[in-house]
C-alpha positions as CSV (number, residue, x, y, z in Angstrom):
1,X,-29.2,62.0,38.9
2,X,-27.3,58.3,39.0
3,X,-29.0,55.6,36.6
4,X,-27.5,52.5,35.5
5,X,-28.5,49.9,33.1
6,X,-26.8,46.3,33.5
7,X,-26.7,43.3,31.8
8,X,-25.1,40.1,32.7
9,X,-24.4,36.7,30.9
10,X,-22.6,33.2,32.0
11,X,-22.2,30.0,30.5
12,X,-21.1,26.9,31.5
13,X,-19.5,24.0,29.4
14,X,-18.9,20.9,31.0
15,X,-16.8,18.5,28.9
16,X,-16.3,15.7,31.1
17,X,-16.7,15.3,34.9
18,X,-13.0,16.3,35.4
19,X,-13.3,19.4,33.1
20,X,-15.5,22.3,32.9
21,X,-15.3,26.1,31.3
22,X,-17.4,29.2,33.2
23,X,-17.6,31.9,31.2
24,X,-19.3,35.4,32.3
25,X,-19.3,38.8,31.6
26,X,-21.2,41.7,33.1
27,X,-22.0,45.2,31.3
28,X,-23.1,48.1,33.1
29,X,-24.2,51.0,31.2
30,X,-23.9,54.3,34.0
31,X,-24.5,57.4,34.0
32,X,-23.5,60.1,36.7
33,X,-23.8,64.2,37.3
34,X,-20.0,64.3,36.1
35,X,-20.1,62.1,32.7
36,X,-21.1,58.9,31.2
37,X,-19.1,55.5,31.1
38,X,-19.8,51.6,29.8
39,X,-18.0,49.1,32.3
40,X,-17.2,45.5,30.8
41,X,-16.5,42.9,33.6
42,X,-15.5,39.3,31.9
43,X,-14.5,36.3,34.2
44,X,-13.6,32.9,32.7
45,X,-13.0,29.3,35.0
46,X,-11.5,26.6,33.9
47,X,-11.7,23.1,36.4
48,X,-9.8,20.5,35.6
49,X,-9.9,17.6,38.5
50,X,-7.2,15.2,38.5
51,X,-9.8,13.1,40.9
52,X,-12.2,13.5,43.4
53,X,-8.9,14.6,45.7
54,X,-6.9,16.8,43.6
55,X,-7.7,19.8,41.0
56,X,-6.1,22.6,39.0
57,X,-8.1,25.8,38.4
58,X,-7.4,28.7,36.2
59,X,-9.3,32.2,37.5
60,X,-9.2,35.2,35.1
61,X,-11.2,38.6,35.3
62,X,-10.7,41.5,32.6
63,X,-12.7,45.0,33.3
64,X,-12.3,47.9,30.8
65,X,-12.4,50.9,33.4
66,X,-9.3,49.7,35.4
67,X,-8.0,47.8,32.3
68,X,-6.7,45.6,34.9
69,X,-6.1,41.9,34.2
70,X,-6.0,39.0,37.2
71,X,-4.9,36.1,36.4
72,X,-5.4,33.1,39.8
73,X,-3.6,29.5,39.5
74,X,-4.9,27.1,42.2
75,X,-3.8,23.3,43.3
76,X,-5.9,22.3,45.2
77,X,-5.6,18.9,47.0
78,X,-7.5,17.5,50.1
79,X,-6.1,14.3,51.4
80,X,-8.9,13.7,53.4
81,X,-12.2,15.3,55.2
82,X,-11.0,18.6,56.8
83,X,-7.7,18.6,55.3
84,X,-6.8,20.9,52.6
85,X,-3.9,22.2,50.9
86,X,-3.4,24.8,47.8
87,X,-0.7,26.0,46.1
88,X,-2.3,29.8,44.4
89,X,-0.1,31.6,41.7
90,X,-1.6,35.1,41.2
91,X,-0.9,37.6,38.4
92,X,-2.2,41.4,38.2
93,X,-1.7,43.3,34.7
94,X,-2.6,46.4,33.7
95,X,-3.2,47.0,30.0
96,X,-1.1,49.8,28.6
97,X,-1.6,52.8,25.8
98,X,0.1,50.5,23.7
99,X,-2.7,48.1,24.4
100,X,0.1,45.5,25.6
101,X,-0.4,43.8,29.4
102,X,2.0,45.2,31.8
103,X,2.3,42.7,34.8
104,X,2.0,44.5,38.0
105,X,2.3,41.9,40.8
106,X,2.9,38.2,41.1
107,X,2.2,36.5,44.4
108,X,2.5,32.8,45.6
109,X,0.8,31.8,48.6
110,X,0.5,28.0,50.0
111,X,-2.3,27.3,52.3
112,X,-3.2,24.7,54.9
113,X,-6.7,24.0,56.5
114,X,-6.5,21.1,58.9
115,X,-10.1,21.0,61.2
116,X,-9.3,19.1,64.4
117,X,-12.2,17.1,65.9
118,X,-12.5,16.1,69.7
């Protein structure tokens, strides 16, 4: 028999229109034939918009199974309507015995949207 039990949570904080804090976590309580586990999911977003044109974003996501850690940096910018551009930093960490993070990968990507109309 599979059963599960879940329970999820978010806020939001808004401090100005430029700034604003999401924070959410997700607990699943599930139990399988082979054993019993508790998975904790937590995600926090931080916005900051430098103007209606330009913003930095922070992604992070913690779960306890994995006790993997992902850590997303964005700039965004878009110049103007179907132009876009972002600069993305991403970090993976796994958290060790010694319950210290252990960075796994690091990536930078750049990407460009550009819609052409006819």
């Amino acid at each position: 028999m599979v059963s599960a039990g879940a329970s999820t949570s978010n806020s939001t904080w808004r401090a100005s229109r430029r700034l604003t804090l999401d924070l959410d976590w997700q607990w699943d309580d599930v139990r399988l034939p082979s054993g019993r586990f508790i998975a904790r999911l937590y995600r926090s977003r931080f916005a900051w918009a430098f103007n209606a044109r330009a913003a930095w974003i922070l992604l992070a996501q913690y779960d306890n199974v994995s006790r993997a850690l992902g850590l997303d940096l964005r700039l965004q910018w878009l110049p103007r309507a179907g132009q876009e551009l972002y600069f993305i930093v991403q970090q993976g960490a796994v958290r060790d015995l010694d319950e210290h993070f252990v960075t796994q990968t690091v990536d930078a990507t750049v990407k460009a949207l550009y819609t052409w109309r006819w």
